[in-house]
N, C-alpha and C positions, 0 to 999 in steps of 0.2 A: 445310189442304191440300185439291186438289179430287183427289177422291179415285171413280172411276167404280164405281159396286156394282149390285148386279140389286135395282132399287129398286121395279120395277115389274110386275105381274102377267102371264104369259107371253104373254096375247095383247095387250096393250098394247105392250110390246117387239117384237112381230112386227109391230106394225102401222104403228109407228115403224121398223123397219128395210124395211118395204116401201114406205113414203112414200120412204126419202131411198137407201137402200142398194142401189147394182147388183151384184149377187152375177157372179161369174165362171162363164161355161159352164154359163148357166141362161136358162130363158125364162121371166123375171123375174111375168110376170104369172101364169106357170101359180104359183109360188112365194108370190105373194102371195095368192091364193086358199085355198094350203095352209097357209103359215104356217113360218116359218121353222124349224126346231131349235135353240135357245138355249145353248148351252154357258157353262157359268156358271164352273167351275173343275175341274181335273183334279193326277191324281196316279195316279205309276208309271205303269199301265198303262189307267187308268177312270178316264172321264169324269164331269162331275154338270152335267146341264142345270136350265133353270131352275123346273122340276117337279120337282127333287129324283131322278131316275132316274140309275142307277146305270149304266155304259156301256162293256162292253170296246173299247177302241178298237183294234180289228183292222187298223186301217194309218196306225198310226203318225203321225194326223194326215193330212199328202198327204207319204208315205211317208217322213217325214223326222225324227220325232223317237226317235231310236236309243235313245238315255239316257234315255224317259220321260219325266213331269211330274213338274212339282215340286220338282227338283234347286236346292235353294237356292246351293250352289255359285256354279252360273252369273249367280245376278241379285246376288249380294254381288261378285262378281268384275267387271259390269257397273256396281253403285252405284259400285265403288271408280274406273273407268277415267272413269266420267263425271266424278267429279269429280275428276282426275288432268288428262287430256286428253277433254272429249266430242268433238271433232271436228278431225282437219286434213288434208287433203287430199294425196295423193301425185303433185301434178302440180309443175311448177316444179323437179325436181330437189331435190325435199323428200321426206322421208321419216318414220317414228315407230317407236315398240320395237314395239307391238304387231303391227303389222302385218312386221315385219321375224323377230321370232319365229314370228308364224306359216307367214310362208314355210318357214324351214328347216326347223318340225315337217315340215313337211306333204312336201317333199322328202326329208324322211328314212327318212317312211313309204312316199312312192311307189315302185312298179316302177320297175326299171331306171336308167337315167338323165334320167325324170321330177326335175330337178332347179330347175323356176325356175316360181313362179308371176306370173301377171296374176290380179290381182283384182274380183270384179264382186260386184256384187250379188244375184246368184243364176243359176239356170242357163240360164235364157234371154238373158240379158245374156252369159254366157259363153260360149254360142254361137253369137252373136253373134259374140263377138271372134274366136271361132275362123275363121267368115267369114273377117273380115278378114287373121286373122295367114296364115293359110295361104297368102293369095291373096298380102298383102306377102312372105311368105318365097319363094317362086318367082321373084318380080319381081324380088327380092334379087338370087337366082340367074340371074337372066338370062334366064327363062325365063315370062314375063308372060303367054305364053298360057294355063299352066295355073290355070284359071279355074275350070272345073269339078267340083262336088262332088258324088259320087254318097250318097245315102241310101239308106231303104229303104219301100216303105209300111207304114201300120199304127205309125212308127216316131212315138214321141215326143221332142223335142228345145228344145219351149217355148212362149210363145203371142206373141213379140217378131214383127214382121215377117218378119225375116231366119229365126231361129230354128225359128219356124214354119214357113216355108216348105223347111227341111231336113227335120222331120219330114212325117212321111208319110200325114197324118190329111184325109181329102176332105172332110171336113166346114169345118174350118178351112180347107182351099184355097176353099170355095166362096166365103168371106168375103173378097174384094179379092185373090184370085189369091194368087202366090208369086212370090219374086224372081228373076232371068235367075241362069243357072248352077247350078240343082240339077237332078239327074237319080235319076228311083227306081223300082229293082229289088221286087222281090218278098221277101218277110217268108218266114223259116224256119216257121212255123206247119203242121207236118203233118196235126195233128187237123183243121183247116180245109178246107186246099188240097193235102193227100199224095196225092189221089187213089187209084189201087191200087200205088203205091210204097211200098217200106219206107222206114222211116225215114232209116235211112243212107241211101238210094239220092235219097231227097227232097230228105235235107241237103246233098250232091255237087249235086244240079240247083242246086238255089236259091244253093249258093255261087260255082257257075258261071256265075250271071246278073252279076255282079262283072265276071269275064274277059271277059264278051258285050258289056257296055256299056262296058269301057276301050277294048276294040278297035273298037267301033263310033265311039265319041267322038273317039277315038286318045289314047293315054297324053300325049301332047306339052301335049294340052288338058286334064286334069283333075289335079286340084290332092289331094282327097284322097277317101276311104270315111269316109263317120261312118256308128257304130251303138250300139247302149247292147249290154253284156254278154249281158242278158238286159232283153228287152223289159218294162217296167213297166207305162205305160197304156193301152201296147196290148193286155194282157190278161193279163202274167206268162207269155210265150212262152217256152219253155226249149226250145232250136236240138237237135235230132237232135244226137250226139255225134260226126256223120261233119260238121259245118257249121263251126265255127270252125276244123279244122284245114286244111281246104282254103281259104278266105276267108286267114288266114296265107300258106299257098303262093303263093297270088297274089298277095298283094301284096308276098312278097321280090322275087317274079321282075318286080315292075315300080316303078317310082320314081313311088310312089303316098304320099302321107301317110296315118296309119290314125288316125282321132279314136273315142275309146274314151268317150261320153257317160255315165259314170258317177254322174249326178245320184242317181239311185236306188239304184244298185250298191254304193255306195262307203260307208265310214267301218261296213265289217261288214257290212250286209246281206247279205252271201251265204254270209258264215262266215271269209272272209280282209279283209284292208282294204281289197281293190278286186276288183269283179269281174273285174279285169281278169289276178289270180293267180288266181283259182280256176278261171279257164280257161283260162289260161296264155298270155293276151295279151301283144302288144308293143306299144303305142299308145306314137306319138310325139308326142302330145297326150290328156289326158285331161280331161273337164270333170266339175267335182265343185261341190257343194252340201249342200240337203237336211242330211243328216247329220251334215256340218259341224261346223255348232254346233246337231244336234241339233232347229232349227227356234226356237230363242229367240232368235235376231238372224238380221236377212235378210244372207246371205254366199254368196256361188260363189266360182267360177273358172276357171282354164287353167292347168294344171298341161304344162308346155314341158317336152320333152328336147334335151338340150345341143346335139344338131343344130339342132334349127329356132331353140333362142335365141341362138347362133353365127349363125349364118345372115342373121339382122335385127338386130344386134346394133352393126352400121355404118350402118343406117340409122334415120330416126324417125320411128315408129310413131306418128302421128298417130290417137290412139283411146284414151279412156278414160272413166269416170263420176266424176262427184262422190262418189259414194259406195266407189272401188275401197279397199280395205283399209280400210274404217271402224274407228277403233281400238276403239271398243268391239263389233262386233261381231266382231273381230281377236280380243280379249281372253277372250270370249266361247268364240268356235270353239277357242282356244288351251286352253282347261280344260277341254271339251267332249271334248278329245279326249287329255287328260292322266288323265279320270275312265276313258275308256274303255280306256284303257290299265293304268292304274294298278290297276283293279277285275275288270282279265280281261276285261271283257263281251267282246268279240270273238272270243279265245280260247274261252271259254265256250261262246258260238252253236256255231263248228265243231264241237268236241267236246261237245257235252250236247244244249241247248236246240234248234236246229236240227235234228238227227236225232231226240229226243223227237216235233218237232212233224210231222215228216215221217210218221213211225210212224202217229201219228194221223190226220193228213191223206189218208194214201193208203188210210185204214180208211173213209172216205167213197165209196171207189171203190164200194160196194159197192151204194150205194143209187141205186134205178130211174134219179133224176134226172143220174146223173153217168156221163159216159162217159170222163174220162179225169182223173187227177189229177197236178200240174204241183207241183214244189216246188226251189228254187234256194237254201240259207239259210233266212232269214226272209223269203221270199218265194215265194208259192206258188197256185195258178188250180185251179179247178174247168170241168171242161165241162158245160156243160149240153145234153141232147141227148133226142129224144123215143125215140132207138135207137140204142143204144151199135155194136149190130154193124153198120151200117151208117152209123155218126159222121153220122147225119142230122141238119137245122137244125130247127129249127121256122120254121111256115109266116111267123107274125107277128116278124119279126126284132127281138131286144132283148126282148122280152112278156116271158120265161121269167124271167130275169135283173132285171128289174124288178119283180118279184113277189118273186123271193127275197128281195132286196134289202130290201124294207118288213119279211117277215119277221121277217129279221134284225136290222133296228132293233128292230120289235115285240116280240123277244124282249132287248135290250139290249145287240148285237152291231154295231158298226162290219164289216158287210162289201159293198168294191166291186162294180158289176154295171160290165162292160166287154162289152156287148152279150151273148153267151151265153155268157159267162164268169164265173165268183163270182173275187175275189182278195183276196188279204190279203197283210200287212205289217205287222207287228206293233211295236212296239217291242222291244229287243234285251232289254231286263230284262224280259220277259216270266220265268214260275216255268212249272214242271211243273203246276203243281196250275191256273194261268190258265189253260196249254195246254188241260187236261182243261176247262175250262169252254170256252174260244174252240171247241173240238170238239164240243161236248156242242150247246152254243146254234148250230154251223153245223148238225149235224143234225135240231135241232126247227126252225130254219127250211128247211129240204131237205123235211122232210116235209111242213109248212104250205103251203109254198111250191106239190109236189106235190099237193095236194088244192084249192089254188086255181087253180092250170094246169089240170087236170082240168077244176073246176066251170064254165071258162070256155072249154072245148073245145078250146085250142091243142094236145093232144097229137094 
């Protein structure tokens, strides 16, 4: 058997992955000068690179493995499907168990009458589709001008063409533009942009930029609002609590679609199965991943309510991947989410683990470097700020944040720098006694962190 092992000494492997490997949302050469980080094998909730170092992984991977490493479960439930069925395809009016089971799980756990999934490959592919289904479902209805999709900036939603260009990241738009028909509002973010508004008073503005741009566009034209629960890569935004109920009111009172991008949100991260009940959302579409299957098979989707799958249901939705319902990674997410069931975790988070880690979290309010602390679930941002009473930046944008960030490795800690933000995301089987260490190691890099901001004059 060829069998792949870390056979080779850690900067031979870096140098061999900087000969042939483009890394994602890197500038490959600053990368290869540095030298890659080696991850060799992981379990529960720490890493082991290939120096032997020891490594909380504070986000879950890229915020997706819920269940942790190492769940033998999932690759005996994968050996068994490969060799059952490894591959056939959902197109031709063909169908498999695997992927037929996992629809209904996954219906049964959705809000409302979320009851019909399309299948992708992950969640940029799924919103992708979303594109499209929305724009077919109007056309459906007779009503083909609603074309247009409002987003929001700051918003992430993929790195696909399409998908990209719903999110709301200007760095990605600089790269080859965005696609005709997206339009984008402004990011709930008060620490940022509140100005000298209170929060509620912030979260009413910003969810009234919604009402500004349907009536500017006209309702006739726009198709639907996508936003995630709670913003993930834009920095762990958690919206003023006066923000999602007005954003609702608006969209009853107008014949608007509402896509609920759940990639991050979903399968527990926030302490229910979607962020889309812990804030008491209606999405008539929700797109889901990540979580899934945990990050051990690549799997998304579009989780449809019975409106919009009635609605294109007489006509043919020309769109899908070779890879939609893969039965083994169908097989995969289907146990994935039978363990997290069957084992509490979910339940858990709400009640324990989540407000544990919150306790803690918001005990970091207290040091110089943070001026405001952000926690949603298993998901939760630090600000970084050189004066909390006046939520000032620093001059050098991102510097602050970059600094922690090595820190935090330095000390054995997985934690993101989202410009002057710290976030995390942990896996859901995180313990009390991790927490107390992922806390412990975010404080000695808070403090490392502050004495090399200092030495380097950004304050």
């Amino acid at each position: 058997m060829n069998k792949i092992t870390n056979h080779l000494p850690t900067a031979e492997l870096q140098a061999l992955d900087a000969a042939h490997h483009m890394h994602p949302f890197t500038t490959n050469a600053e990368l290869a000068a540095k030298g890659a980080r080696v991850i060799t094998r992981a379990n529960g909730v720490w890493l082991t690179d290939s120096d032997g170092n020891k490594i909380l992984d504070g986000m879950a991977g890229l915020w997706c493995v819920n269940l942790g490493y190492g769940r033998t479960e999932l690759a005996d439930v994968a050996a068994a499907q490969m060799r059952e069925l490894p591959y056939y395809n959902t197109f031709f009016q063909t169908t498999h168990v695997p992927a037929i089971a996992l629809a209904e799980r996954i219906a049964e756990l959705a809000p409302g009458d979320l009851n019909h999934v399309f299948f992708a490959a992950g969640g940029s592919e799924a919103n992708d589709t979303n594109i499209r289904l929305v724009r077919a479902y109007w056309a459906a209805q007779g009503k083909p001008s609603k074309q247009t999709i409002i987003a929001r900036r700051n918003a992430y939603h993929g790195s696909s063409m399409g998908s990209m260009s719903l999110g709301g990241m200007s760095g990605m738009h600089a790269q080859g533009g965005i696609i005709p028909g997206v339009v984008h509002i402004d990011q709930p973010n008060w620490w940022a942009e509140g100005g000298d508004m209170t929060p509620d008073e912030f979260g009413i503005e910003r969810a009234r930029q919604l009402a500004t741009a349907i009536d500017e566009i006209g309702e006739d034209n726009v198709a639907a609002f996508i936003a995630e629960p709670i913003q993930g890569a834009g920095g762990v935004i958690v919206p003023p609590d006066s923000y999602w109920p007005e954003v609702k009111r608006i969209l009853a009172e107008r014949d608007i679609l509402f896509i609920a991008d759940e990639v991050i949100c979903g399968f527990g991260r926030t302490g229910s199965w979607f962020g889309s009940q812990t804030l008491d959302l209606a999405p008539d579409i929700m797109t889901i991943a990540k979580g899934l299957s945990s990050g051990y098979q690549p799997i998304g989707g579009s989780v449809v309510s019975d409106r919009v799958a009635s609605g294109i249901a007489d006509t043919e939705f020309n769109h899908g991947y070779t890879y939609s319902g893969h039965p083994v990674a169908s097989a995969v997410a289907l146990e994935n989410l039978r363990i997290l069931d069957d084992e509490g975790i979910v339940a858990r988070v709400g009640s324990s683990t989540a407000p544990y880690l919150a306790q803690g979290w918001h005990s970091l309010g207290d040091h110089p470097l943070v001026g405001e602390t952000k926690i949603c679930g298993m998901m939760a941002s630090l600000a970084l700020t050189p004066d909390a009473s006046t939520r000032a930046a620093y001059s050098s944008p991102g510097a602050a944040g970059m600094i922690v960030r090595e820190r935090c490795f330095a000390n054995g800690l997985v934690m993101r720098a989202v410009g002057e933000r710290m976030i995390i995301s942990p896996p859901l089987v995180i313990t009390e006694g991790e927490i107390d260490i992922l806390i412990a190691r975010a404080r000695t890099a808070l403090d490392e962190g502050l004495a090399e901001i200092t030495r380097q004059g950004l304050t």
